[in-house]
N, C-alpha and C positions, 0 to 999 in steps of 0.2 A: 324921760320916756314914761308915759302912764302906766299904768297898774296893767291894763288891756292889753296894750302893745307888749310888755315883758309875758304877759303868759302867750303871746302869738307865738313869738321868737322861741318861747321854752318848748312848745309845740312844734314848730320846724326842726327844730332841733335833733328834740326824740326822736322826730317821723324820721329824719334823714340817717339816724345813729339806725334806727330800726333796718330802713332799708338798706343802709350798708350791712347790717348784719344777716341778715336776710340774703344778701347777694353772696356773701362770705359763702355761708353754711352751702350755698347754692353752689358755689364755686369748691367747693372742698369735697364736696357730694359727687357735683360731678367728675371731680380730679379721682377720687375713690373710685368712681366707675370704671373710667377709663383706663386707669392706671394697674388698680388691683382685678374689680373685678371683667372687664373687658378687656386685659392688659395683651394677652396673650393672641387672641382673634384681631384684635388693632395689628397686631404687629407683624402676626401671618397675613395681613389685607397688604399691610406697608411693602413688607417684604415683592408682594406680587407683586406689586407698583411699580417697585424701583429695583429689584434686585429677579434675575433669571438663572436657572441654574438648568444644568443637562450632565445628565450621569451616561458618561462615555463607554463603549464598548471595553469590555476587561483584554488587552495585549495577553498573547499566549504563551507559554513555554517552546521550547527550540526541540525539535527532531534531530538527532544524531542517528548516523549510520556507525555499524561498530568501533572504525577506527576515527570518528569524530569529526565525518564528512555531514556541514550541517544541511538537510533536507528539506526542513519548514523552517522559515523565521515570522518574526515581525516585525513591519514597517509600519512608521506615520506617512498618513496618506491625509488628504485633503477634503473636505465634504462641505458640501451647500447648503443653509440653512434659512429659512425667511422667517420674521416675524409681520404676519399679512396685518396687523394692526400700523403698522410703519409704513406700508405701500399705499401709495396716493394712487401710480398710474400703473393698474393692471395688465392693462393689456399690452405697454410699454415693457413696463418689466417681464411678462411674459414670453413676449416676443422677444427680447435681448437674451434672455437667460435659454429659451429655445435654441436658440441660433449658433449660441457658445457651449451648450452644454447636450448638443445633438438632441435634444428631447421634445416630444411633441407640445404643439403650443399650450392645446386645452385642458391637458392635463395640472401641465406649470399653473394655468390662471385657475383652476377650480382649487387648488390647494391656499390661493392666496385668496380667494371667496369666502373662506373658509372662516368660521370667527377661532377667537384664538390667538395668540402671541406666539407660536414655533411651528416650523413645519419642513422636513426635510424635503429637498430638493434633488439631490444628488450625493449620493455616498461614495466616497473612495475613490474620487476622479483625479487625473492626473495631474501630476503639474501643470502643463501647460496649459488646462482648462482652468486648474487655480487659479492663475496667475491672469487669466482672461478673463474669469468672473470679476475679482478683486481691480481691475480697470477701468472694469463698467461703473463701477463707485454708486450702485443703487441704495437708495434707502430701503432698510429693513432686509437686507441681503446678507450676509456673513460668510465666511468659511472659516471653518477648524480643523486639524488635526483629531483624527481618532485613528485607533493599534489599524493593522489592515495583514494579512496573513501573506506570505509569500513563499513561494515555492523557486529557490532558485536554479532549480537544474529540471523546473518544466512537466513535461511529461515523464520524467524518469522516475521509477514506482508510484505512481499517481495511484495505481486500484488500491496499492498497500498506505499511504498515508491519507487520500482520502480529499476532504475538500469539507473547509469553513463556511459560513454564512456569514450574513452583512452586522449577523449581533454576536461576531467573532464564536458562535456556535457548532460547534462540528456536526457534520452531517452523514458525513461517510466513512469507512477505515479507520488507521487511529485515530484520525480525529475525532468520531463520535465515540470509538472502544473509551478512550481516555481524555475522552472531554472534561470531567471533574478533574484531572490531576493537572491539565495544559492548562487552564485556566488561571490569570491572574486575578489581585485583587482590581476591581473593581472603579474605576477614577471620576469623580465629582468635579463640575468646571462652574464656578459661580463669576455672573458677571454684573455689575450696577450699571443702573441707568438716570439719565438725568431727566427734568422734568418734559423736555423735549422727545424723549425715549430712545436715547442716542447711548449708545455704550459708553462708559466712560473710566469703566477699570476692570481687568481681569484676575479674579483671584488665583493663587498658587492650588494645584490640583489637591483635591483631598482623597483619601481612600477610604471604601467603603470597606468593612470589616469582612478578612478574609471568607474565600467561603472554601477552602480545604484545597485549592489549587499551588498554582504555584512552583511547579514540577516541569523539569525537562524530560524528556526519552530518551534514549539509548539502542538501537534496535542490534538484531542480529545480525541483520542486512549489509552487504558488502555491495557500495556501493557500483564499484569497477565491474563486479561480478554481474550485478544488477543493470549497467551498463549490456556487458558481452552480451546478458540473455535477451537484450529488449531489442538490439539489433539483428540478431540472428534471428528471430522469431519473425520481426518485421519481414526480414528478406526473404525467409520460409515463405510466409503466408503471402505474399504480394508474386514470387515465383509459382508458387503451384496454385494460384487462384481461389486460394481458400475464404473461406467467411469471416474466420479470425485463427485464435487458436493462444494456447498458456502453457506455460514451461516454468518450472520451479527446481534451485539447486539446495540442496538438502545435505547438513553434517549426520550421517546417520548413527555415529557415537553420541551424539547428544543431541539429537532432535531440530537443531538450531535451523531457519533459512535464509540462505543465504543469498535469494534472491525468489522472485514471485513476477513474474510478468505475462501481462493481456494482451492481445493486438485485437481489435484496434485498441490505441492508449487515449489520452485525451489530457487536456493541459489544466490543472487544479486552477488556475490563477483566472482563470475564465473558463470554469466549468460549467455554466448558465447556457455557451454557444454549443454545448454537443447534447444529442442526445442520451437518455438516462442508461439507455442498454450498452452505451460504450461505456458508462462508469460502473457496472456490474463487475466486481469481483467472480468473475466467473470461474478462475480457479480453484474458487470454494465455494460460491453457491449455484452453480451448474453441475445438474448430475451427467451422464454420459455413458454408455454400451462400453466397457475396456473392451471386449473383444481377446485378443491373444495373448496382453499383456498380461491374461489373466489367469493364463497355465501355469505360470511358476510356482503360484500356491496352493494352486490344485496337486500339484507333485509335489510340493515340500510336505505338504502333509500326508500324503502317500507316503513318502519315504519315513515319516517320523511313527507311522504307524506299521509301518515295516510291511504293507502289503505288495509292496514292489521294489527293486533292488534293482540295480544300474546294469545286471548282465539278464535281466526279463527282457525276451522279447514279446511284441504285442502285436496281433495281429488288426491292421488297419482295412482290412475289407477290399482291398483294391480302389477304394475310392468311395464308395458307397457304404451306408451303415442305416437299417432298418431299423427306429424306435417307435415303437407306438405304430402310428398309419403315417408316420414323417418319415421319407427318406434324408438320412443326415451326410452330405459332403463335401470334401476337401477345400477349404478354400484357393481359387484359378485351377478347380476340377484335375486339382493335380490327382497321382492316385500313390497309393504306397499301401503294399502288402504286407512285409512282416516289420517291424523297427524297433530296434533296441531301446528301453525307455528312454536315454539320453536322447537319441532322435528326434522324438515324440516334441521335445522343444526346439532342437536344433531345426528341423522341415516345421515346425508349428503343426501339428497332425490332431487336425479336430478331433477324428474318431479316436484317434489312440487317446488324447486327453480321457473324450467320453470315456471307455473303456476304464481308462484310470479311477477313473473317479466312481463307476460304477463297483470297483474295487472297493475301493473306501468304503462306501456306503453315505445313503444318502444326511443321518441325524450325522456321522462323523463330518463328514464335508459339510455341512452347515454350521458344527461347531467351529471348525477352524478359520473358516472364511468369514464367522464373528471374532473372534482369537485375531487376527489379522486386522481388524477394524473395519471391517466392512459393515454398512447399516449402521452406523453409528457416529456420534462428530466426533473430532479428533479431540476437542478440545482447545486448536488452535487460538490466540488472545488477539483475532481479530471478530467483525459482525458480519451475521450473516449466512455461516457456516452450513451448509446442507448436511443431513447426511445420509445421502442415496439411497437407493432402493434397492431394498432385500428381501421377498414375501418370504412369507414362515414356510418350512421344508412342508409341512401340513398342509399347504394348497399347490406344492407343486407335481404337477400331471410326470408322468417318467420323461417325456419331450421336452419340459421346462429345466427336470434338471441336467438332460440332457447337453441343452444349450448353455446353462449358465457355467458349465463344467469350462466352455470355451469363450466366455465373456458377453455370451448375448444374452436378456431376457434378467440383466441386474444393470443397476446403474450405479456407478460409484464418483464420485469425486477428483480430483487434480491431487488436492491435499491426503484423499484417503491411500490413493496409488503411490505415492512415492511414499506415503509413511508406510505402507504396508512392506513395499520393497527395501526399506531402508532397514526392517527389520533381520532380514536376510543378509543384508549387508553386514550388519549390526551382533553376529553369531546367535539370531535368532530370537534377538530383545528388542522387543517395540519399545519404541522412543514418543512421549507426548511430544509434539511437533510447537516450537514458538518463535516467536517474530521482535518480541520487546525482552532486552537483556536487561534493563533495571528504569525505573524511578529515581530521579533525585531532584532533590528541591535546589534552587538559586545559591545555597551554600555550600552544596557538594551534596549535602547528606543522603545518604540510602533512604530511599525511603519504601520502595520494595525494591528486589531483586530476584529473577526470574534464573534458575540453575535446572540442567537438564536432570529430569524426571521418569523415570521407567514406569512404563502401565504395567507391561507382565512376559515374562518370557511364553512364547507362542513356540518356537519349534527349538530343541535342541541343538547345542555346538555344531557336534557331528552334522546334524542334516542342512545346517544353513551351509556349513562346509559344501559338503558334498553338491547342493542343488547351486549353491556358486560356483563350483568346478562345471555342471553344466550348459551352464547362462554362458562361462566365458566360451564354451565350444560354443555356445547359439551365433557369439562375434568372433571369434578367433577364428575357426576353422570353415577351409571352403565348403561354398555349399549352405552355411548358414545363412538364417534368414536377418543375422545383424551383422553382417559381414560389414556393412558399410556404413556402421556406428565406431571402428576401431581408430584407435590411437596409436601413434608413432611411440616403438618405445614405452609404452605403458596398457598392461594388461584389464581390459574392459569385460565386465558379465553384463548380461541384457537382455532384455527383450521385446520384440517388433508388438505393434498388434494391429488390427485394422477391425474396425467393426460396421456393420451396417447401423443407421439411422431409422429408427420407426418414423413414417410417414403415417400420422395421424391424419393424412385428408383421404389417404387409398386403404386403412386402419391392418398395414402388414409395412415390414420391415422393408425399406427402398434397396432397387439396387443399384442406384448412381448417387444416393449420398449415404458417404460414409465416413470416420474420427479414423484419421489415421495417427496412430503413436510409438512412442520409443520409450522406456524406463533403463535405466542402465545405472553402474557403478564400476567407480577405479578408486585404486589401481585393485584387481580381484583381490590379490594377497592379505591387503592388508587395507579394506574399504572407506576411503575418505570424503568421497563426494557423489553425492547420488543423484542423477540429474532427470527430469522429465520433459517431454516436449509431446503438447499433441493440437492437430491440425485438426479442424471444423471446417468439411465438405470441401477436402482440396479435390480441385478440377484437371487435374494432371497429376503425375505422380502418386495415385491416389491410395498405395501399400503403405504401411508402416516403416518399412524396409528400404523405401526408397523416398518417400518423403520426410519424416521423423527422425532416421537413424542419421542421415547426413548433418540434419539439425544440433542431436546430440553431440556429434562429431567434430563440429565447428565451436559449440559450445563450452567441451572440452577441453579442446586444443588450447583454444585463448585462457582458459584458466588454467591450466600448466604453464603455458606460454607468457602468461603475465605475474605467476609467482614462483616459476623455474629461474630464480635470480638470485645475483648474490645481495642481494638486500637485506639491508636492517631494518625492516618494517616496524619492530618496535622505535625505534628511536624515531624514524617517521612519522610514527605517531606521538609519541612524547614532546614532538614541538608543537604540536597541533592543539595538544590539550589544555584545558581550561580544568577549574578547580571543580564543575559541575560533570569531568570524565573522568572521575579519579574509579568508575568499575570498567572502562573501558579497558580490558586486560587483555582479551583473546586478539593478538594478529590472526594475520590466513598465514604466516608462517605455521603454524599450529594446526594448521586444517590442511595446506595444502603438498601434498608430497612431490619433494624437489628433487632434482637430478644434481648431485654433486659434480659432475664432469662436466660441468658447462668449460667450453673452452674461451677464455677471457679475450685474446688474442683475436675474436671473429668481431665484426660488427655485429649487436644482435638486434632480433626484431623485436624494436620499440614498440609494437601496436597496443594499445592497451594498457599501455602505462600513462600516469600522469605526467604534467612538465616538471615536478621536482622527483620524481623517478629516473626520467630519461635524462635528467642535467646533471644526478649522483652516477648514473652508470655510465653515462660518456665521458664525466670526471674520472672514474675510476680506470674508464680504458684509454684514457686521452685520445678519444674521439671529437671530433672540430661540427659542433652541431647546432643548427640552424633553428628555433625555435617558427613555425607560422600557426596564428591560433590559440584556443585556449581550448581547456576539458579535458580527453581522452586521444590517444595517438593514435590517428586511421590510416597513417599511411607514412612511407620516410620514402629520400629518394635512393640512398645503398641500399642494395639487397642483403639481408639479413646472409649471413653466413662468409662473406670477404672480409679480408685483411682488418683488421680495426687499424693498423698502419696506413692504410690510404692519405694524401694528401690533400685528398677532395673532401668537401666537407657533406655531412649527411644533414638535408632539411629533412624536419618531421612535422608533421602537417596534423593542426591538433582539432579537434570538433566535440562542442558541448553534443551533438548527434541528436537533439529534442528539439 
């Protein structure tokens, strides 16, 4: 090889050493790039590529009623999802998915127009649209499981527990009072895709780091109880033609409710199909004219200020009473001339009230009827709460306080009236009024707990005595105007009221709509249950006395009648419970007063018991009984009160009633 040729070769040589190195450094430079300083945005790009993820709605904590009847749960429900980058024939797919999933065409195909990789289609559809979607076998189409809320007994306390949203959100009742505490953690669902963009693995769920939820409820609410009140109320308002109308039963020793019911109700599980104003809690955010239920307090305070005594008599005018340039009279133009204060509630005697009250004095009767919780919210731990109208005594004309003496011209609340009365009950101790008995988290543990509260003693021992001695003449004795709120057997204090309705289009008070109501408590003696019922514009019946009191009537019967037993209601509950009811403490044995002389030997009336109630007490009187149905017993075919020896067998016919 010449001299020439070796320095060529030495030359290619280098050059080619050169440009491998060169390519190296190139190659190393860019691996730096990509790896170190690009590493991170490469990989969040990758990720999009190939891997999808969707952060699931967070599953909720469980609703318990006191003795550990569950109210809200949660279910896995099914949901439709596309990714419009996957859909080749729109308006195929759109039309398929229309057709199974009842939803309009243009809607479906604008979401799949859409650019994008997700897009939900349908949330929380049923199975059997599951199961129809997933047939179709569309590309870019999916369904999954996400929490879905459910309410399994329906309509029953609906205004008190409320209604979810599609991103498990509470909206109304407790759900929205204690949305942070219902609230779970949070569930992550990642899924890879192949280069085709076809799914091809599902990861195990991961959680997003709590956000302080996690908590079941516990309420005060008795569910049975909460039953009795939603059907009588029903029958109430649907017999005298009323608009609607709300009833609440009330422990007046410790504030507790033990029931809260609306008519109309509406069903949570599909709260989207009813109008907003049937989902109003309107037993606390509707104010309303009491009318006469509204004398009790006018005289309790009378009595505590000693301006009047039970053998005053008062003269009622013959029917007519001159205030201001107002003639003020009798409500149904009755007339009554002289009447012993006791009276005055027993006939409901507006002008005697007036009178009374004009005794007082007007700054004293404005204290007390603040004392009593009037104008103010209870405090109850639900949302929404009003709390009625009460002008300051300083803009009222002599005619205003005239009226408010007899319940017209204030407007109070469901929740203010029976707490106010449960105070009387109560030997003259207002009770803050609640709904939720404790907080606990998925392990048991307390994590609050709600125990009854005193605001402030408002009238003395003596005078709640005395003004309950007489309420119970208001229903005991003939003549009275609650005559037809009494109970078999067990001593009731009360009182009727009826009030006119301001007609804001003619701007004076109408005289064909009117709230007719009832407030009442048993047994007088020794007062364990305080119950309210009041009717919006019933078109028949339209007294307090004769639509309201019968309500209370039935109301109470069936809660005597369904805890007048010899049952062990705790141990009823102790098989029920779970480690997250360990404050579930209070039976209604403890609330409700029983009659020891039940005679064992009769058939009794099953109405209102459940089927492991009615299967322990026919066990126990070996009674041959027929179970049809499930829920609550509306009917048996022995009449209550024969032989429990019979050899006929008793069916008892069961109904969830929602």
């Amino acid at each position: 090889m010449t001299k020439k040729s070796k320095k060529w070769l030495r030359f290619r040589v280098t050059s080619v050493l050169v440009l491998f190195l060169v390519l190296y450094i190139a190659l190393l430079s860019r691996a730096f790039q990509l790896q170190i300083v690009s590493g991170n945005e490469l990989k969040s790009i990758a990720d999009k590529q190939h891997t999808r993820s969707l952060k699931l709605c967070p599953e909720r904590g469980l609703i318990f009623d006191r003795n550990g009847e569950k109210l809200a749960v949660t279910v896995l429900a099914d949901s439709v999802y596309v990714d419009p980058s996957m859909v080749k024939k729109d308006r195929e797919v759109s039309g398929k998915l229309s057709s199974t999933l009842c939803l309009k065409e243009p809607d479906i195909r604008k979401k799949l127009l859409k650019p994008g990789n997700f897009r939900w289609i349908a949330r929380q559809i049923s199975p059997l649209q599951a199961a129809q979607v997933r047939d179709l076998d569309l590309d870019g189409v999916c369904t999954i499981q996400e929490p879905k809320r459910f309410y399994p007994h329906r309509e029953l306390a609906c205004h008190l527990l409320g209604f979810v949203g599609h991103d498990s959100t509470g909206l109304e009742g407790l759900e929205l009072k204690y949305d942070g505490r219902l609230k779970y953690v949070s569930q992550k669902v990642v899924w890879g895709r192949d280069a085709k963009g076809n799914r091809i693995y599902l990861d195990e769920r991961s959680a997003i780091p709590n956000n302080g939820g996690d908590c079941n409820l516990v309420l005060t609410v008795d569910s049975k109880i909460q039953y009795i009140v939603e059907m009588n109320l029903k029958a109430a308002v649907e017999n005298t033609g009323a608009k609607g109308g709300n009833a609440i039963v009330m422990n007046p020793k410790t504030g507790e409710i033990l029931a809260m019911a609306n008519f109309p109700r509406f069903n949570p599980n599909a709260y989207s199909q009813y109008p907003a104003s049937s989902r109003r809690n309107r037993a606390i955010t509707d104010c309303f004219d009491p009318g006469s239920v509204f004398k009790p307090f006018v005289a309790a305070a009378a009595l505590e200020e000693g301006v009047v005594s039970e053998t005053d008599v008062i003269n009622c005018e013959n029917g007519s009473y001159v205030v201001g340039d107002r003639v003020i009279h009798e409500a149904q133009m009755k007339r009554h001339e002289e009447l012993f204060f006791p009276e005055i509630l027993k006939y409901s005697s507006n002008i005697g009230i007036i009178k009374v009250a004009e005794m007082l004095g007007k700054e004293k009767f404005y204290k007390y009827i603040t004392e009593f919780g009037f104008g103010s919210e209870t405090g109850l731990n639900l949302p929404g709460e009003a709390k009625g109208i009460l002008r300051n005594p300083s803009q009222w004309r002599r005619v205003d306080f005239a009226t408010i003496a007899f319940g017209q011209g204030i407007s109070v609340t469901a929740i203010q009236l029976i707490t106010a009365m449960s105070a009387i009950a109560n030997d003259g101790i207002l009770m803050k009024p609640y709904i939720v008995k404790g907080v606990v988290n998925r392990q048991g543990e307390i994590m609050e707990q709600y125990t009854p509260e005193v605001v402030r003693r408002v009238i003395s021992e003596d005078t709640a005595k005395r003004i309950t001695a007489i309420l119970t003449d208001v229903v005991g004795s003939e003549g009275g105007t609650g005559e037809k709120a009494r109970i078999t057997n067990v001593s009731v204090a009360g009182k009727t009221g009826t009030s006119q309705k301001f007609d804001f289009t003619l701007g004076r008070y109408s005289s064909k709509k009117v709230t007719a109501s009832f407030v009442g408590f048993f047994p007088s003696e020794d007062p364990q249950v305080v119950v309210l019922v009041m009717l919006d514009e019933p078109k028949i019946k339209r007294w307090g006395g004769v639509a309201a009191a019968p309500v209370f009537r039935n109301i109470s019967e069936r809660i005597v009648s369904c805890y007048n037993r010899h049952l062990n209601l705790p141990d009823v509950v102790a098989e029920r419970q779970t480690p997250e009811m360990e404050i579930v403490q209070a039976s209604m044995s403890e609330v409700i007063p029983r009659n020891e002389d039940v005679d064992e030997s009769l058939v009794p009336d099953f109405r209102g018991m459940s089927v492991r109630e009615v299967l322990k007490v026919s066990q126990d009187r070996g009674i041959d009984v027929r179970l049809v149905g499930s829920g609550w017993a509306v009917d048996q075919k022995l009449a209550p009160g024969i032989s429990a020896e019979t050899d006929q067998p008793c069916y008892v016919l069961f109904n969830e009633g929602f």
